[in-house]
N, C-alpha and C positions, 0 to 999 in steps of 0.2 A: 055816623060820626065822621066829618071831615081832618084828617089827620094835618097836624101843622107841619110848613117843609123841614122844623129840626126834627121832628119825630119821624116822617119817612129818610131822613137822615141816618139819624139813629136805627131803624128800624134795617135796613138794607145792609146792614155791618152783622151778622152775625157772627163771630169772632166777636168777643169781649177785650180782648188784646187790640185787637185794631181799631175795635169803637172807642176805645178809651184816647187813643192815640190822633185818632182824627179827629174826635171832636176838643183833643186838645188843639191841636192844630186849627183847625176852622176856629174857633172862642178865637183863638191870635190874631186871624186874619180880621173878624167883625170887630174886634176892639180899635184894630190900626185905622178901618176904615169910619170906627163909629155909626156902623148902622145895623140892623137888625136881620135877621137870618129872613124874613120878610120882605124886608123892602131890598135886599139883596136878589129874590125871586122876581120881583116887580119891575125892574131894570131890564130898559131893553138891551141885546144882542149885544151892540156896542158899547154900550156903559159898564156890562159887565166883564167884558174883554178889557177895557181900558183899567178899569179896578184893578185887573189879576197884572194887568203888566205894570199900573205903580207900586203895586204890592212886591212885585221881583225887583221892581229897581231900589223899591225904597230898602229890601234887604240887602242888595248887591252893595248898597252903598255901605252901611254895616259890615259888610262882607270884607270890604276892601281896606275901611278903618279899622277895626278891629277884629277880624278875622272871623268873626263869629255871625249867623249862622255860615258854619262848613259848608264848603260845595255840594258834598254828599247830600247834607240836610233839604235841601231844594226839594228833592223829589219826594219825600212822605211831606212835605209841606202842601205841595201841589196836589200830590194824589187826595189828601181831604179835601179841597174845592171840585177836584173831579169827581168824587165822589158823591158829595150833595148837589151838584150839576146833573149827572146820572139820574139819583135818587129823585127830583123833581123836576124831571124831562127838559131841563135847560138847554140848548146850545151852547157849542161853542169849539171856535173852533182850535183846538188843543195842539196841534201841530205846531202851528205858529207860534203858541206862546211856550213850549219848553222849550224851540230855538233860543228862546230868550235865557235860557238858566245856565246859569254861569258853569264852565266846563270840570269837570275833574281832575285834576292834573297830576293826584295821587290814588291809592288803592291802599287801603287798610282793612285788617279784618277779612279778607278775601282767599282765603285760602283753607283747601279741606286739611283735615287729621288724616295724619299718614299709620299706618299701622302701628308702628313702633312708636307715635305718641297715644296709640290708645293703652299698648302693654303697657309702656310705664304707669300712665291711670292705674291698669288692672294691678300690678305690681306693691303702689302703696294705697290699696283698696284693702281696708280695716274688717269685713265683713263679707256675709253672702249676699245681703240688701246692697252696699255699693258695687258689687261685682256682675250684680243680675241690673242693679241699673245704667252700670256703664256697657253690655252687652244690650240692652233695651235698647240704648241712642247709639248705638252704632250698627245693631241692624236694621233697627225700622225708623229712624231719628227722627220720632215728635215734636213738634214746637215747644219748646222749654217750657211756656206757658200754661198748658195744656195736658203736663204728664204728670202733675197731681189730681187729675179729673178721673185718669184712666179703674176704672176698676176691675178683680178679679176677674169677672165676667166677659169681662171683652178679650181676653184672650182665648180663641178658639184654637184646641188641638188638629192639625192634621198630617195626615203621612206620618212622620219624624221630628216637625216643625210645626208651628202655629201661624194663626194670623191674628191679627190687632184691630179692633175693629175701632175705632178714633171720633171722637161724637155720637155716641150710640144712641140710635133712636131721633136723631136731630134731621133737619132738610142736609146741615153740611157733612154729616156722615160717609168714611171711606174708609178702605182695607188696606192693610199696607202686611203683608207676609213678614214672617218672621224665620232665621234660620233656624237649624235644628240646634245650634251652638250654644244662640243665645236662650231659646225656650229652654235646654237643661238646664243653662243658670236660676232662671225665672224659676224653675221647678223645683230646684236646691233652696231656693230661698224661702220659697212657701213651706216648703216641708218645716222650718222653723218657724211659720209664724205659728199666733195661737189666734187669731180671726181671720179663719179661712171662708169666709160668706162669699157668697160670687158677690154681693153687692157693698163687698170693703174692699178700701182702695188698694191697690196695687203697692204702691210706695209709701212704707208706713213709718214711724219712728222707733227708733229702736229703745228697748226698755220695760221695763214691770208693764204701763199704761201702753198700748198703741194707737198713736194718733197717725191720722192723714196728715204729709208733709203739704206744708201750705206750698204757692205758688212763688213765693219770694222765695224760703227754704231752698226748693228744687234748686232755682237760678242760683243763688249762694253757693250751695252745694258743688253745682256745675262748674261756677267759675272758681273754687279750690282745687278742684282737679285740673282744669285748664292751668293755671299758675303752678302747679309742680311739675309741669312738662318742658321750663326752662324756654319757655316761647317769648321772650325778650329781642324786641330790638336793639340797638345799639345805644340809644337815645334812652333805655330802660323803663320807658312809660309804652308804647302804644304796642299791641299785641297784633301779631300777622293772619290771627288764627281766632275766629268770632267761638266762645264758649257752645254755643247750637251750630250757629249755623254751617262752624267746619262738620259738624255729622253730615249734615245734609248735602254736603258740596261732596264730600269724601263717597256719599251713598250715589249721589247722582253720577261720580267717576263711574263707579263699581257696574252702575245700572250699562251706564255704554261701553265700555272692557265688556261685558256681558251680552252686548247687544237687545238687549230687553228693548222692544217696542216703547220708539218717544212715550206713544199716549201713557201707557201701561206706566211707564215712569213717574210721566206726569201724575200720573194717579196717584202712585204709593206715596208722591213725597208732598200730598197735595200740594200739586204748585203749577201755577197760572191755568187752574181750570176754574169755570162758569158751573153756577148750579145747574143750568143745563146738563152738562158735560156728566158729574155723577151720576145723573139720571140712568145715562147711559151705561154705564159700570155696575149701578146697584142692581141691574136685571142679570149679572152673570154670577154664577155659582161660586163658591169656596174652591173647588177646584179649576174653574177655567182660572180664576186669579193664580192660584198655586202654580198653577204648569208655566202659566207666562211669566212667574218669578223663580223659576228653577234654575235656568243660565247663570243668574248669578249669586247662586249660594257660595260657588266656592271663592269669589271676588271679594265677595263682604265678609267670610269667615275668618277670623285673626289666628287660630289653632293651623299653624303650617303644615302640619302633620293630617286633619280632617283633611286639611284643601286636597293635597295630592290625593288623597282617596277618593274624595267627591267629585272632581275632576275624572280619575278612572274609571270611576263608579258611569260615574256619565258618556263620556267616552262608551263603552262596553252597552250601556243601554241604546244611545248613538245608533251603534253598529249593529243591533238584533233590531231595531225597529225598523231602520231601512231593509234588511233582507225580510220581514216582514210586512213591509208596506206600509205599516202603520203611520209613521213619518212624516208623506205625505200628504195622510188622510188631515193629519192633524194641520199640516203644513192649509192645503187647502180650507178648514175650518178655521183657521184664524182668519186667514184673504178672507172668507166671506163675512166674518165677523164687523173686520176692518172699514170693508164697503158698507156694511150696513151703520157705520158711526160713522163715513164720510158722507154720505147721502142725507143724515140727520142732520149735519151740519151745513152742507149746501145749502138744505131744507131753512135752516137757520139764516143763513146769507140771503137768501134768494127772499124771504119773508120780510127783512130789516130794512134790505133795501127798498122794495116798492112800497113799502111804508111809510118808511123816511124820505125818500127822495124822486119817486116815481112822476109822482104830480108837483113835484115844484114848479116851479117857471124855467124855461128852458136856460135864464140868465142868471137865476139862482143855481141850476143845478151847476153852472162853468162857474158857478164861485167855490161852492162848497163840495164837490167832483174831484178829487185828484184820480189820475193814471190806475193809480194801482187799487183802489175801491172800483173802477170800472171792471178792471182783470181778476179782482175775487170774484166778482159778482157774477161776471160771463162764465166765469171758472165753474161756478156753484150753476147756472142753468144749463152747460156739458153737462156734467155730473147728473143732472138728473131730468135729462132728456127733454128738456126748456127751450130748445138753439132759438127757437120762435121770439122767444122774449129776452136775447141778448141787448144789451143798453151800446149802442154805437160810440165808437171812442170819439174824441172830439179831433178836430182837426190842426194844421198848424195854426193857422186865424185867430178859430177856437180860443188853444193855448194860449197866444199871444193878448190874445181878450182879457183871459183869467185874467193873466200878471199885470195886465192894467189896470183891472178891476181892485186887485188886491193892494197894488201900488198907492193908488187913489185914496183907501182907505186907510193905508200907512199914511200917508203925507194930511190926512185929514187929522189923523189921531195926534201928530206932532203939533198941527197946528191948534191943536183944542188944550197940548199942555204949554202951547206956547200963550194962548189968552189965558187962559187961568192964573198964570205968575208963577210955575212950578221951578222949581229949582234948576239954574246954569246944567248941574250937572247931569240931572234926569234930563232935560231937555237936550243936551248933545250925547249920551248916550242912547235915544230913541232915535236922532240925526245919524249916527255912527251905523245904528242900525239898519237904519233905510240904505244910505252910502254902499256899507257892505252885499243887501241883499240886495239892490239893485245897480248895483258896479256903475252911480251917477254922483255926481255931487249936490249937496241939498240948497235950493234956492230961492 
């Protein structure tokens, strides 16, 4: 069975949150353009470049009448085209066209929970259920979406503290540790429930009946607690502080105050890793996770009182593993760990590239080549003892080739929306474009 490109579309999103989201998104895009997710595959290289840049202009213009869609909104719009570009091995070349998306020139929503807005949470928390789940998102802060999925069973004991095990059973599956702070709460709250099955949800309703908090619920739920933290701008509508994703920004502070290893971070808070990437993670233990989330118990702990002890505690352990050696050893088993996920990954660069670009035409590759895809790529055959098959950088000449090449196909592209009859003002904002990147005037 040949699959259709909306179904490898679809099929490539596992997040249900995100496939919902992109394939609203793309549905936008095929209505504006009136064609089919088909004949949008069938479009050579340039037709579908020019598509995505009237599609930005035709919203910028919207953007600028009526403010809507937001600057911000650009980028989940774009990322569903890239994504079903991806999903049915399309080109294109993407650098180019999010120069084009109009700039940000504000920040909302951008900012973590400071501790003292989780107290206040904890403070007018009615129950042991809201108290265990405002300690759940602020030590291990799951996608809003995704914490009525979790059940009993995914929380593994260890040490003092647990860990989370988040997709259980699925290819997106990862661990994200949990403190010892939050798991007592988690443990207070079960002790009152009355279905304690490992295979009932975590997050239940309170009452005679217990039911699973549905998906909407949770977010509800989330943003009443957000709103009683007094996080009001001036203006009294827009909020400085996203209901989720201040956990995750608050957790990501914590992770670096604590110096926990980028990767390791990235892991816990699943964020910007490839399913590749897990792969690598799922082969290590409950305890090598635990040990690489120890540094920052006492950062994410909100109990003032634990912190100075955990800190101590630490401290003192510190100080008997180095006069025992220990320390190092560990110190050493991580660098080797470390190498052996940089090596995978080289392995990864050094595969993509002669794949994709080995055998082009020496004139394709100075179109579609920038600098710095050369200096990964050289970077990943150092790493893994390659120097043989290092890709030569290109020259001044070279260079100077590219940008004419690239040039060429701008000043083509204006000229094909200047036959068509496209609108004064797309047309001198693709002008403006050219002007700007190539510091000429259009003529």
């Amino acid at each position: 069975m040949v699959l259709t490109p909306i179904q490898r579309f679809c099929n490539s999103n596992t997040n249900l949150v995100t496939r919902k989201n992109y394939e609203f998104q793309f549905n936008k895009f095929l209505e504006w353009g009136r064609f089919t997710p088909e004949a949008f595959t069938k479009m050579d290289k340039p037709e579908r470049r020019d598509k995505v840049l009237e599609y930005i202009e035709f919203n910028k213009i919207k953007t600028e009448k009526w403010g809507s869609p937001a600057p911000s909104s650009y980028t989940p719009m774009i990322a569903s085209i890239v994504s079903f570009c991806d999903a049915n091995e399309l080109e294109m070349n993407w650098k180019m066209i999010k120069k084009t998306l109009p700039k940000i020139d504000s920040i909302s929503n951008q900012y973590p929970y400071l501790d003292e807005d989780i107290e206040k949470m904890l403070s007018i928390a009615g129950n042991l259920r809201d108290v265990a789940f405002l300690h759940l998102m602020s030590s291990t802060a799951p996608r809003i979406g995704e914490v009525n999925k979790i059940k009993i069973r995914d929380i593994i004991p260890i040490e003092d503290g647990a860990i989370l095990v988040m997709y259980a059973g699925l290819l997106a599956e990862y661990r994200v540790p949990m403190t010892p702070e939050a798991y007592g709460h988690i443990k207070n709250y079960l002790e009152t429930r009355k279905n304690k099955k490992p295979d009932a949800s975590l997050m239940a309703t309170i009452g005679l009946t217990e039911r699973p908090m549905k998906a909407d619920s949770v977010k509800e739920f989330m943003k009443r607690f957000r709103n009683k933290i007094e996080n009001l701008e001036k203006d009294g509508k827009r909020k400085d502080k996203a209901p989720n994703n201040a956990f995750r920004k608050r957790l990501q502070i914590c992770y670096a105050n604590a110096k926990v290893e980028p990767r390791y971070a990235d892991y816990f808070l699943n964020h910007n890793l490839g399913q590749q990437d897990k792969h690598y993670f799922r082969k290590m233990t409950n305890e090598q996770i635990w040990e690489a989330f120890k540094p920052a118990i006492p950062f994410i702990t909100l109990d003032k009182s634990k912190k100075i002890e955990l800190q101590k505690n630490e401290e003192i352990k510190i100080v008997k593993e180095s006069f025992q050696g220990e320390l190092k050893e560990k110190v050493e088993s991580l660098e080797e760990q470390l190498i052996s996920v940089n090596q995978k990954l080289a392995l990864k660069t050094w595969i993509f590239f002669n794949h994709h670009y080995r055998k082009m035409p020496r004139k394709e590759q100075l179109y579609h080549l920038d600098d710095f895809i050369i200096k990964e790529y050289n970077d990943a055959c150092v790493e893994l003892g390659l120097e043989k098959t290092c890709f030569p950088t290109f020259n001044k000449s070279e260079r100077m080739m590219r940008e004419s090449l690239r040039e060429k196909d701008l000043r083509a592209c204006i000229k094909r929306k200047i036959k068509r009859g496209d609108s004064k003002k797309r047309i001198e904002d693709a002008k403006k474009l050219y002007e700007t990147k190539y510091n000429k005037k259009w003529k």
